[in-house]
PyMOL Python script that loads the backbone (N, CA, C, O; Angstrom):
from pymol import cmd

cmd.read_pdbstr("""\
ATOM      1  N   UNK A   1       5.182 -12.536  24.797  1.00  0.00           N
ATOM      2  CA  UNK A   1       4.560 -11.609  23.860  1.00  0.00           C
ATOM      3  C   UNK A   1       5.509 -11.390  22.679  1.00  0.00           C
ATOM      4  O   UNK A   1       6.687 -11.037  22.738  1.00  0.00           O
ATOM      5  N   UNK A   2       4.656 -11.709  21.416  1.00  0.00           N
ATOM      6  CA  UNK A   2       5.917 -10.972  19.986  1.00  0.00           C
ATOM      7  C   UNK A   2       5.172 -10.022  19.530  1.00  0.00           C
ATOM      8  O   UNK A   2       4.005  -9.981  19.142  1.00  0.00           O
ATOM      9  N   UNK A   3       6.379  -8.921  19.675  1.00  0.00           N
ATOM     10  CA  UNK A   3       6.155  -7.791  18.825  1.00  0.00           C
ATOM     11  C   UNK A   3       6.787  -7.893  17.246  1.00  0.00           C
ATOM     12  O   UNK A   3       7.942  -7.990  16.831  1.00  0.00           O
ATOM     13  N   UNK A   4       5.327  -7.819  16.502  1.00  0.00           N
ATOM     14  CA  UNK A   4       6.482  -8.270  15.107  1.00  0.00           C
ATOM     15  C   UNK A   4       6.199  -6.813  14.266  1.00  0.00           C
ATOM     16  O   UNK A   4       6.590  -6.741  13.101  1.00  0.00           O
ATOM     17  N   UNK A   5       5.432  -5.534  14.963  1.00  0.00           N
ATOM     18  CA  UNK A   5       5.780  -4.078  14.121  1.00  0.00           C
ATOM     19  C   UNK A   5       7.412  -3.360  14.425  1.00  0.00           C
ATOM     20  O   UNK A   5       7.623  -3.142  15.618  1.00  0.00           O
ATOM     21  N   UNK A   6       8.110  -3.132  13.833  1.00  0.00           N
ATOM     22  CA  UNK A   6       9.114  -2.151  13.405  1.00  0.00           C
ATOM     23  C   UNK A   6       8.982  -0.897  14.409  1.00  0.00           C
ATOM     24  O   UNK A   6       8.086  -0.112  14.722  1.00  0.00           O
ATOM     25  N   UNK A   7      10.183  -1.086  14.715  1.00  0.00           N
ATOM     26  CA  UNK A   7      10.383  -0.071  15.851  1.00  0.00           C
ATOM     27  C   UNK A   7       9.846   1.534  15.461  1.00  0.00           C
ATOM     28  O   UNK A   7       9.758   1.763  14.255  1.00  0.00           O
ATOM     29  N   UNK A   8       9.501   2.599  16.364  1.00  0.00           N
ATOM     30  CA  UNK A   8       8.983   3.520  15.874  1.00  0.00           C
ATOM     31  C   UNK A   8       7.096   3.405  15.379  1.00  0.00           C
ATOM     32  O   UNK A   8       6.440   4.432  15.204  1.00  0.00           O
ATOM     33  N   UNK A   9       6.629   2.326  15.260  1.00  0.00           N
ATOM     34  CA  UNK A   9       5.281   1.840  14.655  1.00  0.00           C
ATOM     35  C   UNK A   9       4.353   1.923  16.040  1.00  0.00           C
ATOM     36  O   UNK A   9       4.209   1.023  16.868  1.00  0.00           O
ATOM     37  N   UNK A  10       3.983   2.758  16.050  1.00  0.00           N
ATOM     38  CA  UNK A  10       3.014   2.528  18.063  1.00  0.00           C
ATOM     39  C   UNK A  10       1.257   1.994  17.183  1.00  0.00           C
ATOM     40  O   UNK A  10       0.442   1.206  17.662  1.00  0.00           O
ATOM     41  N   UNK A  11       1.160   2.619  16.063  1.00  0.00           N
ATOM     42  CA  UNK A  11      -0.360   2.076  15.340  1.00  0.00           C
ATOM     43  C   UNK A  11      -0.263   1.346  14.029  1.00  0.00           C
ATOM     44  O   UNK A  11       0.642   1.380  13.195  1.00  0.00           O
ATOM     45  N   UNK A  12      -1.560   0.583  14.032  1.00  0.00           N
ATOM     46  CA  UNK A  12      -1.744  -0.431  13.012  1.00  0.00           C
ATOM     47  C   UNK A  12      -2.967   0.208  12.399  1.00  0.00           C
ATOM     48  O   UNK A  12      -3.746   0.737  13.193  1.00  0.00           O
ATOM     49  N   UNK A  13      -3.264   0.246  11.092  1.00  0.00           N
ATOM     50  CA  UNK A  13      -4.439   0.340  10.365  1.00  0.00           C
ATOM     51  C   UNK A  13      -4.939  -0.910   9.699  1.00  0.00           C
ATOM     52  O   UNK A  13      -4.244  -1.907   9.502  1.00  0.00           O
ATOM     53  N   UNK A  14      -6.016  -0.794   9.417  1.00  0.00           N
ATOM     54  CA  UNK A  14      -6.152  -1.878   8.332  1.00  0.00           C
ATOM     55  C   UNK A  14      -6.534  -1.078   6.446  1.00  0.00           C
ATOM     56  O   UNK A  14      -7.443  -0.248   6.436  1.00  0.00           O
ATOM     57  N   UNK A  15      -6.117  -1.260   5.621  1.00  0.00           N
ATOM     58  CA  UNK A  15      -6.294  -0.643   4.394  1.00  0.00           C
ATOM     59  C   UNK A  15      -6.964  -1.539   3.475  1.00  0.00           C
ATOM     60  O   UNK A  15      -6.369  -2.576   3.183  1.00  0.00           O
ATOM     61  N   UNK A  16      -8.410  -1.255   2.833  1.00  0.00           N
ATOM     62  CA  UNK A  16      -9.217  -2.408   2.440  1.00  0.00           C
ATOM     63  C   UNK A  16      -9.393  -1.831   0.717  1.00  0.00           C
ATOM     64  O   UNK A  16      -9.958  -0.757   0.514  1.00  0.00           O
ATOM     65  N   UNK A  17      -9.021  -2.402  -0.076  1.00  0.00           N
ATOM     66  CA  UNK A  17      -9.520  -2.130  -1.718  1.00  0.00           C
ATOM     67  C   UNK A  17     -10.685  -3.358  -1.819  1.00  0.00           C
ATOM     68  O   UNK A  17     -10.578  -4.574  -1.978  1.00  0.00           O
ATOM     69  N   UNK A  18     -11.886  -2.430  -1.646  1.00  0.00           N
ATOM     70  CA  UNK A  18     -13.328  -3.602  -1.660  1.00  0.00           C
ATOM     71  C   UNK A  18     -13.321  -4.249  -2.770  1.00  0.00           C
ATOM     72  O   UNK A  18     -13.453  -3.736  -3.882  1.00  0.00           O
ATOM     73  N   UNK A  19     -13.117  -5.806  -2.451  1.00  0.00           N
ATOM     74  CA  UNK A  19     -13.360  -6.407  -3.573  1.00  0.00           C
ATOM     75  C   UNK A  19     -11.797  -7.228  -4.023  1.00  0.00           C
ATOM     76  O   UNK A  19     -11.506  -7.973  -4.958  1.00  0.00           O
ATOM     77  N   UNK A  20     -11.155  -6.775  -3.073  1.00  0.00           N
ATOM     78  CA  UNK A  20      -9.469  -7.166  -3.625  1.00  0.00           C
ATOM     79  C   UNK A  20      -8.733  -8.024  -2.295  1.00  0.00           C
ATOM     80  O   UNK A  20      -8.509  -9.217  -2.091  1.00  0.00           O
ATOM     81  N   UNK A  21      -8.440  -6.506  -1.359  1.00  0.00           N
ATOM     82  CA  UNK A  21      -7.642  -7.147  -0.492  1.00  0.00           C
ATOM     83  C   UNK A  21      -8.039  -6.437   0.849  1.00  0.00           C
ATOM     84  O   UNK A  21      -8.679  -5.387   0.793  1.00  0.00           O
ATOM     85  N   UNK A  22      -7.781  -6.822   1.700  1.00  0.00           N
ATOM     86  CA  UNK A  22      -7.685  -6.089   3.443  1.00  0.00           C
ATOM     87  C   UNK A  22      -6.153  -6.167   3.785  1.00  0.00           C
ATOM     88  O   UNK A  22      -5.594  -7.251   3.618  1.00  0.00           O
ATOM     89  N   UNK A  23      -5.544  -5.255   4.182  1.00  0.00           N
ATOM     90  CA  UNK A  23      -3.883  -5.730   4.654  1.00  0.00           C
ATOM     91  C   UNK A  23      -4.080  -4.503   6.073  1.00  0.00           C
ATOM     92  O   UNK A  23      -4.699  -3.445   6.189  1.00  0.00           O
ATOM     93  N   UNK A  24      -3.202  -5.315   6.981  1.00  0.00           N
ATOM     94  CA  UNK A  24      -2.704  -4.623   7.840  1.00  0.00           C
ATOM     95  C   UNK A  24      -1.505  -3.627   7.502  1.00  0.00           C
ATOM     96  O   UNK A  24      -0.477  -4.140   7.060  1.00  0.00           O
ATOM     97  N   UNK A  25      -1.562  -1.901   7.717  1.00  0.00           N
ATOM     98  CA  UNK A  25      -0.527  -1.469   7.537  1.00  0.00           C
ATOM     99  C   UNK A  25      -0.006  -0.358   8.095  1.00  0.00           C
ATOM    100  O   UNK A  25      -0.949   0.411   8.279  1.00  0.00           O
ATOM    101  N   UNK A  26       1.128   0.188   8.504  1.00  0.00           N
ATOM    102  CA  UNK A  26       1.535   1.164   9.671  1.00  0.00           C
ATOM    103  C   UNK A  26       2.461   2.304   8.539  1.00  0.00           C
ATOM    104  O   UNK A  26       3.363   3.098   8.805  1.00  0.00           O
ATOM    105  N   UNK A  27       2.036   2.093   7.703  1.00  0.00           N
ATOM    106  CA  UNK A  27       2.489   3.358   6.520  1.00  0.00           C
ATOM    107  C   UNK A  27       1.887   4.335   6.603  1.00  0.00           C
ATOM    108  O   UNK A  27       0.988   4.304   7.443  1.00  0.00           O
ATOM    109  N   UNK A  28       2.071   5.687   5.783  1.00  0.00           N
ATOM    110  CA  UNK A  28       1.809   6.679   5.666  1.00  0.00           C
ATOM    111  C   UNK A  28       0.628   6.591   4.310  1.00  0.00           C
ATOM    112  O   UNK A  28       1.008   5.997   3.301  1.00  0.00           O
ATOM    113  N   UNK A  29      -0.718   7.164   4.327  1.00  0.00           N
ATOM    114  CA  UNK A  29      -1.516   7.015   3.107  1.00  0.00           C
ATOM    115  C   UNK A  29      -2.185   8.536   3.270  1.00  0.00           C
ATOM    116  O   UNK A  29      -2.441   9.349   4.159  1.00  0.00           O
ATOM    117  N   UNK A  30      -2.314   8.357   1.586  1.00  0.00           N
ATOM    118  CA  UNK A  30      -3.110  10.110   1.372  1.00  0.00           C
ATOM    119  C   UNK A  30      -5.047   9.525   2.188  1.00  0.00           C
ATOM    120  O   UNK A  30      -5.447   8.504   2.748  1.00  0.00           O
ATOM    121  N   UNK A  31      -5.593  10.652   1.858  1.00  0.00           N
ATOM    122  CA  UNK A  31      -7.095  10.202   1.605  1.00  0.00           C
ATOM    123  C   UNK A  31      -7.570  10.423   0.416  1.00  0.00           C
ATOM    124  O   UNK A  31      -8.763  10.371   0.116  1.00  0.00           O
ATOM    125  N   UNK A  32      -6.557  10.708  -0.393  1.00  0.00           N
ATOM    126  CA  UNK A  32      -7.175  10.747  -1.933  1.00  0.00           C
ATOM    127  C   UNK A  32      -6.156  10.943  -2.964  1.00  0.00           C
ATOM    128  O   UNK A  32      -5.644  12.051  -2.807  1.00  0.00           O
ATOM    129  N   UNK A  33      -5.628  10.269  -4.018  1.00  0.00           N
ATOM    130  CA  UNK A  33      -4.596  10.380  -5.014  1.00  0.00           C
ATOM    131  C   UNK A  33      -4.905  12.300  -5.885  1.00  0.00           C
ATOM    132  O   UNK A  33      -4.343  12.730  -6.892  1.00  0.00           O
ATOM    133  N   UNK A  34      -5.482  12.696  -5.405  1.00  0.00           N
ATOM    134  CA  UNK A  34      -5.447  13.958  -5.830  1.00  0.00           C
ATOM    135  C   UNK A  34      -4.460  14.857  -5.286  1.00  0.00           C
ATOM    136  O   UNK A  34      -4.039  15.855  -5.871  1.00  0.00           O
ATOM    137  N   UNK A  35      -4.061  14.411  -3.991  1.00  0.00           N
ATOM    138  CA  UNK A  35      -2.665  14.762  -3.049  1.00  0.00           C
ATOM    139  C   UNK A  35      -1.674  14.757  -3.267  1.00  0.00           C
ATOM    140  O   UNK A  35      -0.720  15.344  -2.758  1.00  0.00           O
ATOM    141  N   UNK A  36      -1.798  13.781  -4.426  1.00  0.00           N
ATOM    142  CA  UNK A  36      -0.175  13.124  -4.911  1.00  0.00           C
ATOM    143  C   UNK A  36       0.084  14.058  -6.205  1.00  0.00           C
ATOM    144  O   UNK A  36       1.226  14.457  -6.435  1.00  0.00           O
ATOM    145  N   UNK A  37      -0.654  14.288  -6.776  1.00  0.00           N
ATOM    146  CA  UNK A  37      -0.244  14.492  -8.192  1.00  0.00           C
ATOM    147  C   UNK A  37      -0.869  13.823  -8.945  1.00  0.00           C
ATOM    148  O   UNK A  37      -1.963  13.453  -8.520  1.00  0.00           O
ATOM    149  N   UNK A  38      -0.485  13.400 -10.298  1.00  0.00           N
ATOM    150  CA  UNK A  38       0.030  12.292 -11.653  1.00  0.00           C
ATOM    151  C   UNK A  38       0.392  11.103 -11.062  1.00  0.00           C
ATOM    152  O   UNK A  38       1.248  11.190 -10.182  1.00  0.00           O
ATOM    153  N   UNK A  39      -0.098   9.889 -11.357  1.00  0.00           N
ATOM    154  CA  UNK A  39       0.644   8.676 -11.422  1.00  0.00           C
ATOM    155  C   UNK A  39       0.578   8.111 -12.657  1.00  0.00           C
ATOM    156  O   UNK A  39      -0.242   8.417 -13.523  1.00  0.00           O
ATOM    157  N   UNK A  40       1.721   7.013 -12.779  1.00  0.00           N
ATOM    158  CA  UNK A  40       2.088   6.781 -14.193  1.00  0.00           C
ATOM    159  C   UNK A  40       2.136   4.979 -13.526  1.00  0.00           C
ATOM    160  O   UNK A  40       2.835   4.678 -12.558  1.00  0.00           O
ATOM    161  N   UNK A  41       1.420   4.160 -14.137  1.00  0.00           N
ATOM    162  CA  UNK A  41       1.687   2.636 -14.008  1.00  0.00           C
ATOM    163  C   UNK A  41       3.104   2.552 -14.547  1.00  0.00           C
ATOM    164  O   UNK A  41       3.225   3.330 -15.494  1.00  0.00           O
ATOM    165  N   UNK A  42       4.012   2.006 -14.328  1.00  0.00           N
ATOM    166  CA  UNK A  42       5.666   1.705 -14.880  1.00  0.00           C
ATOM    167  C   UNK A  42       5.590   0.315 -14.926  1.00  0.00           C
ATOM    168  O   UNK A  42       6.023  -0.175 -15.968  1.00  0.00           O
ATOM    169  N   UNK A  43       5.183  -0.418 -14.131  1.00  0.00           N
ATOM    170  CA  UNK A  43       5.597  -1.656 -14.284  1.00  0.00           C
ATOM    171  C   UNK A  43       4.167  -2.535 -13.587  1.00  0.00           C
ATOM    172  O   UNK A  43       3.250  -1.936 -13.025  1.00  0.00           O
ATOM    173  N   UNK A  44       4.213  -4.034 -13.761  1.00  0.00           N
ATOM    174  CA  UNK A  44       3.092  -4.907 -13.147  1.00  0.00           C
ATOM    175  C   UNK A  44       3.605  -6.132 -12.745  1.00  0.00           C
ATOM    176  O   UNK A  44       3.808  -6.768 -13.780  1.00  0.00           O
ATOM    177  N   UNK A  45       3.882  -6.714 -11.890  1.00  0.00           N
ATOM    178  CA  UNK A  45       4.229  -8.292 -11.407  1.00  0.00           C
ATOM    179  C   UNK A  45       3.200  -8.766 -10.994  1.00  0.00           C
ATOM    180  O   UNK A  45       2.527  -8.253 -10.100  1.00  0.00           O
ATOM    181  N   UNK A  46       2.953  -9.712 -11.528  1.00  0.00           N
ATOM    182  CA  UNK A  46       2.237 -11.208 -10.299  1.00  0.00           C
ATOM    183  C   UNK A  46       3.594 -12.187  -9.682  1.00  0.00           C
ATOM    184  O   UNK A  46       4.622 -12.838  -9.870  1.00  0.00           O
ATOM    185  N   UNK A  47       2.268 -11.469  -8.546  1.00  0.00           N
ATOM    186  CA  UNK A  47       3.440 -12.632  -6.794  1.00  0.00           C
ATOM    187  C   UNK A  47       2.647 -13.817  -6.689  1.00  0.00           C
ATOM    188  O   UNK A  47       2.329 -14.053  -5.524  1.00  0.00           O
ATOM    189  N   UNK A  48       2.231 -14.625  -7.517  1.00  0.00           N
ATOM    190  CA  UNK A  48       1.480 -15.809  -7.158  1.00  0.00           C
ATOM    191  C   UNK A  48      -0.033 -15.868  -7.501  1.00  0.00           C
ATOM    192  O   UNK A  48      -0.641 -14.874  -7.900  1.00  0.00           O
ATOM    193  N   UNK A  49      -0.553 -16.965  -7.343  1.00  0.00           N
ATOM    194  CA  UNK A  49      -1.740 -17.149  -8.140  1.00  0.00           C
ATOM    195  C   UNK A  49      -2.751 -15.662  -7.366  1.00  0.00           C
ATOM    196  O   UNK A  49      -3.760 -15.557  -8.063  1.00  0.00           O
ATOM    197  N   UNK A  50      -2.766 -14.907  -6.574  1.00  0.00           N
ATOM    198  CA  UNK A  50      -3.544 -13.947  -6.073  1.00  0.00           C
ATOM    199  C   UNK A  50      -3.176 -12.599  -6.016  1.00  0.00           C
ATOM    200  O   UNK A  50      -4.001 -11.717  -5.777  1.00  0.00           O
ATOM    201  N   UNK A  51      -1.829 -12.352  -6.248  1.00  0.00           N
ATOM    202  CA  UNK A  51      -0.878 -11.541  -5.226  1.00  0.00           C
ATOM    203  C   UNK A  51      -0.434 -10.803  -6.689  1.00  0.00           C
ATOM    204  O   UNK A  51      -0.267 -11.588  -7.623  1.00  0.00           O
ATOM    205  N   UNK A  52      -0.255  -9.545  -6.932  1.00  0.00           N
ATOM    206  CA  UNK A  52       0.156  -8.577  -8.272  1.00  0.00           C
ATOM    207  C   UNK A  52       0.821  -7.764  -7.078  1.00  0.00           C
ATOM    208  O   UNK A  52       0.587  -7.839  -5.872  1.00  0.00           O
ATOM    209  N   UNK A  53       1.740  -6.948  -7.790  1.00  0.00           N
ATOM    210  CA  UNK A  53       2.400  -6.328  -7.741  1.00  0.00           C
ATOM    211  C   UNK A  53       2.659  -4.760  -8.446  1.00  0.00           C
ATOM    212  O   UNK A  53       3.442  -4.781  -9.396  1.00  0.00           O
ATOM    213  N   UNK A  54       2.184  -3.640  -8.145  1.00  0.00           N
ATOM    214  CA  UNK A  54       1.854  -2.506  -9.424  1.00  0.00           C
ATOM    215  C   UNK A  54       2.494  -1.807  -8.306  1.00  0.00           C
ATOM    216  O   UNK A  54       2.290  -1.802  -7.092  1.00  0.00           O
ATOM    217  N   UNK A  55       3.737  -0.932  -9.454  1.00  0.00           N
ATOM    218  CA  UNK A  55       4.815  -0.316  -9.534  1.00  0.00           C
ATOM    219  C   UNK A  55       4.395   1.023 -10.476  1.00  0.00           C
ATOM    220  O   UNK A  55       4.012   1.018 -11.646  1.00  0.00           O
ATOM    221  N   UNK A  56       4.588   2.119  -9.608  1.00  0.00           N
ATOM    222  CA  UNK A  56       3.997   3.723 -10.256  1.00  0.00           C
ATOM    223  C   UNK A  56       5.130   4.417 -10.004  1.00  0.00           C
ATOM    224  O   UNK A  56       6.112   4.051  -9.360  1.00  0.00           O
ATOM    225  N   UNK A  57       4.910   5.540 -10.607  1.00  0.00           N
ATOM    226  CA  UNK A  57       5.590   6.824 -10.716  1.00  0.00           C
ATOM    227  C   UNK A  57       4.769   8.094 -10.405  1.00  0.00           C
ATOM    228  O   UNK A  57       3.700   8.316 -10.973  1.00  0.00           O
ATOM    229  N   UNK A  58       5.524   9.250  -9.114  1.00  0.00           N
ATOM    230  CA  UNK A  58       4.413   9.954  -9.137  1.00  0.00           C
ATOM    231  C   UNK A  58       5.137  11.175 -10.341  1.00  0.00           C
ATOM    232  O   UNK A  58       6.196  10.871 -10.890  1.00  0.00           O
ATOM    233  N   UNK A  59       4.481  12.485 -10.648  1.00  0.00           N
ATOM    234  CA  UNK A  59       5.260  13.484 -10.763  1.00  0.00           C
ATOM    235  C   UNK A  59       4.394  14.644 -10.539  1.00  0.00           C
ATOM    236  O   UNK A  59       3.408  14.514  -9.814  1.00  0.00           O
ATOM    237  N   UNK A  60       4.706  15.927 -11.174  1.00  0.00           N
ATOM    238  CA  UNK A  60       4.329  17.163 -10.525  1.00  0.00           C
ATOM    239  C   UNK A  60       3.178  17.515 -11.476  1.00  0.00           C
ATOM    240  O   UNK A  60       2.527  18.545 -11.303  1.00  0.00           O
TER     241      UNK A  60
END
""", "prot")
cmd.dss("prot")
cmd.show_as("cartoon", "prot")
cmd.util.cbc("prot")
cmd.orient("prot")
């Protein structure tokens, strides 16, 4: 058997942006960016012909 979650991780979610991506993930997520505050886009990468990368800022 391989365990390939990070110690401390006992659950898996799946997190789906319809239309984009499905990823498996054992992070912490709001249910709504209204939780957070302000976000500010700072930065944008593409990881490959599919794959971006968006880099935010929250504040108060």
């Amino acid at each position: 058997k391989i365990n390939l979650l990070p110690a401390g991780i006992s659950e898996v979610r799946t997190v789906e942006i319809v239309g984009l991506d499905l990823q498996a993930d054992g992070g912490t997520h709001v249910n709504n960016t209204s939780e957070v505050g302000r976000m500010k886009v700072v930065d944008y990468k593409s990881k490959g012909a599919i794959n971006k990368r968006i880099y935010i800022e929250l504040s108060e």
